[in-house]
C-alpha positions in Angstrom: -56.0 57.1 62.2 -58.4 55.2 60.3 -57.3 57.1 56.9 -54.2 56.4 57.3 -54.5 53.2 57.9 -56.5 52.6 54.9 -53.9 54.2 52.5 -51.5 51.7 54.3 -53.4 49.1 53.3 -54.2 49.7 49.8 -50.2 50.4 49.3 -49.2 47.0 50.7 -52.2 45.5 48.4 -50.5 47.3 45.1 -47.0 45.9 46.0 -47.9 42.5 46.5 -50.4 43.1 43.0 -46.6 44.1 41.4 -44.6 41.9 43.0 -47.0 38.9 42.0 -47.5 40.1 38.3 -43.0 40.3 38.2 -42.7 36.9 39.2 -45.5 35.3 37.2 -43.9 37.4 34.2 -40.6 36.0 35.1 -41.9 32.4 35.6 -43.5 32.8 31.9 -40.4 34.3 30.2 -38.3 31.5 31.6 -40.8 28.8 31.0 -41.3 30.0 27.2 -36.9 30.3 27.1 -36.4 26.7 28.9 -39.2 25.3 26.0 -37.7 26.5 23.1 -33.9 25.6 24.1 -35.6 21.7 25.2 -37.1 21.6 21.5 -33.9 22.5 19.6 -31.5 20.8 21.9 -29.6 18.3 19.7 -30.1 14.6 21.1 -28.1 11.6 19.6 -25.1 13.5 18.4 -23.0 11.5 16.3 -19.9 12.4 13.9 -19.2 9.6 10.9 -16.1 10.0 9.3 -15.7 9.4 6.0 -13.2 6.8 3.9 -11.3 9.2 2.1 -10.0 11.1 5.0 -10.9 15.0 4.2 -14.4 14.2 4.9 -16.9 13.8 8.2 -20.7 14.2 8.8 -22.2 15.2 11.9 -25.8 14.2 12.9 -28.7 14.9 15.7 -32.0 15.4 16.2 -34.0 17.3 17.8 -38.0 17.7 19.2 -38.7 20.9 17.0 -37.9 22.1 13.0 -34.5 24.4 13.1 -31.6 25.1 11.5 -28.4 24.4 12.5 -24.9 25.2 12.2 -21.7 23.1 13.5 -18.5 25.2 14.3 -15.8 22.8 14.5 -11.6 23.0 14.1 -8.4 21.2 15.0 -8.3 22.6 18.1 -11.1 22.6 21.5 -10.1 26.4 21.9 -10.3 27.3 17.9 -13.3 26.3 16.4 -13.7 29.0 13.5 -14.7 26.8 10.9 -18.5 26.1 10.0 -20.9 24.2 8.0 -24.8 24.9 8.4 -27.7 23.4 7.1 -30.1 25.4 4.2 -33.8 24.4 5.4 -35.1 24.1 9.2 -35.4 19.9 10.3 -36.1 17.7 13.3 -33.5 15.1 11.8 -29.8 17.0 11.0 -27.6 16.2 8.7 -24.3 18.5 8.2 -21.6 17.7 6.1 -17.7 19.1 6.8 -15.2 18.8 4.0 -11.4 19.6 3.1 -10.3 18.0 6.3 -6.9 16.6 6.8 -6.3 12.5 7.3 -5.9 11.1 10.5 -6.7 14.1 12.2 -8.6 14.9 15.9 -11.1 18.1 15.0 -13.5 19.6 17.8 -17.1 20.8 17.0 -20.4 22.6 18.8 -23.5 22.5 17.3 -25.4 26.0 17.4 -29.2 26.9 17.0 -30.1 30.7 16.9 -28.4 32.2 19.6 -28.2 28.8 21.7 -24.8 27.2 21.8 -24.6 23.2 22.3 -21.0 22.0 23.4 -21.6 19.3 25.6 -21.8 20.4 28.7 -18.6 22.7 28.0 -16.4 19.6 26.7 -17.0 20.3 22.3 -17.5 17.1 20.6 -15.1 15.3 19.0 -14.3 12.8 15.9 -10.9 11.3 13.9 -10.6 11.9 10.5 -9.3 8.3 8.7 -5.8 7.7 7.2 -5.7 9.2 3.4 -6.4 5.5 1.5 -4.6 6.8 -1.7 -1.4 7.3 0.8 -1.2 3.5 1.5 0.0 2.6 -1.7 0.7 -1.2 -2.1 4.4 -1.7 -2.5 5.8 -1.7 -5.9 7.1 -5.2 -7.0 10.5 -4.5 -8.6 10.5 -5.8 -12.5 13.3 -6.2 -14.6 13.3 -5.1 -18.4 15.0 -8.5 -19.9 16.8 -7.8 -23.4 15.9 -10.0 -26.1 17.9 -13.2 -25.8 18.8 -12.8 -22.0 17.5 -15.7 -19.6 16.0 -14.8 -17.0 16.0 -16.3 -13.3 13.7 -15.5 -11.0 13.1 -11.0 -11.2 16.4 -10.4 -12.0 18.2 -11.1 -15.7 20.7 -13.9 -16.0 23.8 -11.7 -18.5 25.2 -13.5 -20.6 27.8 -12.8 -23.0 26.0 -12.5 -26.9 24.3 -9.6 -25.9 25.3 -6.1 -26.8 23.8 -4.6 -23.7 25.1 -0.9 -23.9 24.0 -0.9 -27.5 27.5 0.2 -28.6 27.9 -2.1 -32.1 30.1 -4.4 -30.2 30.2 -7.4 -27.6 32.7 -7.0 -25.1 33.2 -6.7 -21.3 31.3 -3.5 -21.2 28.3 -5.1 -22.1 28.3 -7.4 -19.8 29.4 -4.5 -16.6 26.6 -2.6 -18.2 23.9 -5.6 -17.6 25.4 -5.8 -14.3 24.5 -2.3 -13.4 21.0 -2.3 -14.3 20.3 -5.4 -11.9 21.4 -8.3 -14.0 23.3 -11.2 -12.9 26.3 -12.8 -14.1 26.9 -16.7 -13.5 29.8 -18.2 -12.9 31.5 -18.9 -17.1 28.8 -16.1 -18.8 31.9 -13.9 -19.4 33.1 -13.6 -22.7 36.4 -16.1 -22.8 38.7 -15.1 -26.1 41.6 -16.9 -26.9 44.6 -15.3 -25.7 47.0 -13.8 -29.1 49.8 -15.6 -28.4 53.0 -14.2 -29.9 56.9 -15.8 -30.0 59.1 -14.6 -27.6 62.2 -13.3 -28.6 64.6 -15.8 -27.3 68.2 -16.1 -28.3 69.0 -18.2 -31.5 68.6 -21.9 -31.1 67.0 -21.7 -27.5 63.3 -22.7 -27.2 60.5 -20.5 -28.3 58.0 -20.2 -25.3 54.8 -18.8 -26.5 53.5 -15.6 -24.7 50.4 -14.1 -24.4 50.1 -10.6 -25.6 48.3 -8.9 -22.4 47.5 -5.9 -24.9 44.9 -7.7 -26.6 41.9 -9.1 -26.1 42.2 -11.3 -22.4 40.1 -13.9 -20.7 38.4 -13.8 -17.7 41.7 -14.1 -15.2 39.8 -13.5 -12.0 36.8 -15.7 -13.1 33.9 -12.1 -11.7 32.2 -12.4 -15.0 33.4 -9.3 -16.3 36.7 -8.6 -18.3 38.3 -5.5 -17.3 41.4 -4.1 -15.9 41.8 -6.3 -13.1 42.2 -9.4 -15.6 45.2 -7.3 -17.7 46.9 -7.3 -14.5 46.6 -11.3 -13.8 47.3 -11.5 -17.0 50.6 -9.6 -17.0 51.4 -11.5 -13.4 51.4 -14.5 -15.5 53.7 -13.6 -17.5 56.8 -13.1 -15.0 
């Protein structure tokens, strides 16, 4: 009995030996994992964006030298893209580039095999608006022709210019000025003196002079530009 008990004894002394020696070992593994994990840990994370749009730089710290990496992308669930840094730090500086303006990106930092994502919500930043796509609005100029007036930003036609550059000054010069912006005043049309022929009236009667509508015409309708519409006033006239 007293052998017996003795063997029971030592076999309950070398299981409590084990079982003391397994959870001191445990207690150290997870004391050495939970210190390096609290000495990487990013603190003060913090994403600048930069002024041109396609840039952003992300920032932390941290209470031992490592080298990080931020995976980041457009998406929370997609974050394949990543930047890392070249030399281990306690103050980390990444830089992410060829990002598109005005755009909401996601990122994680990582150390080694530890993952940072804030508490399982990935950080996040706004790229800014593209500054060369807010363009100041053009201010409209107009190309005067030597001799024009001008009033205000658009040219005053008048009717000495040959604006269609034809080798003569007519009515089409001044519909061409027109077209490119100009503006014609009341009187800047080109007034010719009607040609006037005799009518062929029976002998003795009165001669009545008549305009020939064939020829060169005033400006019937007074629009500033002599065209068709003032060979038909000027054929009404004539009834």
């Amino acid at each position: 009995m007293k052998k017996l008990n003795i063997k029971t004894i030592v076999i309950f002394v070398v299981l409590a030996v084990v079982m003391v020696l397994l959870v001191v070992g445990v207690t150290q593994i997870r004391t050495f994992m939970s210190g390096a994990a609290g000495g990487v840990e990013p603190a003060g994370v913090s994403a600048v964006p930069g002024n041109d749009g396609k840039t952003a730089v992300i920032t932390w710290t941290s209470d031992k030298e490592s080298i990080g990496k931020v995976e980041y992308g457009a998406t929370a669930a997609s974050l394949v893209l990543m930047s890392a840094e070249t030399a281990e730090t306690t103050s980390h500086n990444v830089s992410l580039t060829s990002l598109r303006s005005d755009t909401t990106y996601y990122y994680r930092i990582r150390v080694g095999d530890e993952v940072f994502d804030n508490g399982g919500i990935p950080y996040s930043f706004k790229t800014k608006s593209d500054a060369s796509a807010v363009a100041p609005a053009a201010v409209p100029t107009v190309s005067t022709t030597p001799g024009t007036a001008s009033t205000g930003s658009a040219t005053t036609c008048d009717s000495k210019t040959d604006y269609n550059k034809d080798g003569s000054i007519n009515s089409l010069d001044l519909a061409a000025c027109k077209k490119s912006g100009g503006k014609i005043s009341p009187g800047s049309a080109t007034v010719v003196t009607p040609v006037v022929t005799k009518s062929t009236a029976k002998p003795g009667s009165a001669s009545t002079p008549v305009v020939d509508c064939t020829k060169t015409i005033p400006d019937y309708n007074s629009d500033g530009i002599i065209n068709g519409l003032d060979r038909v006033n000027c054929l009404k006239s004539r009834r």
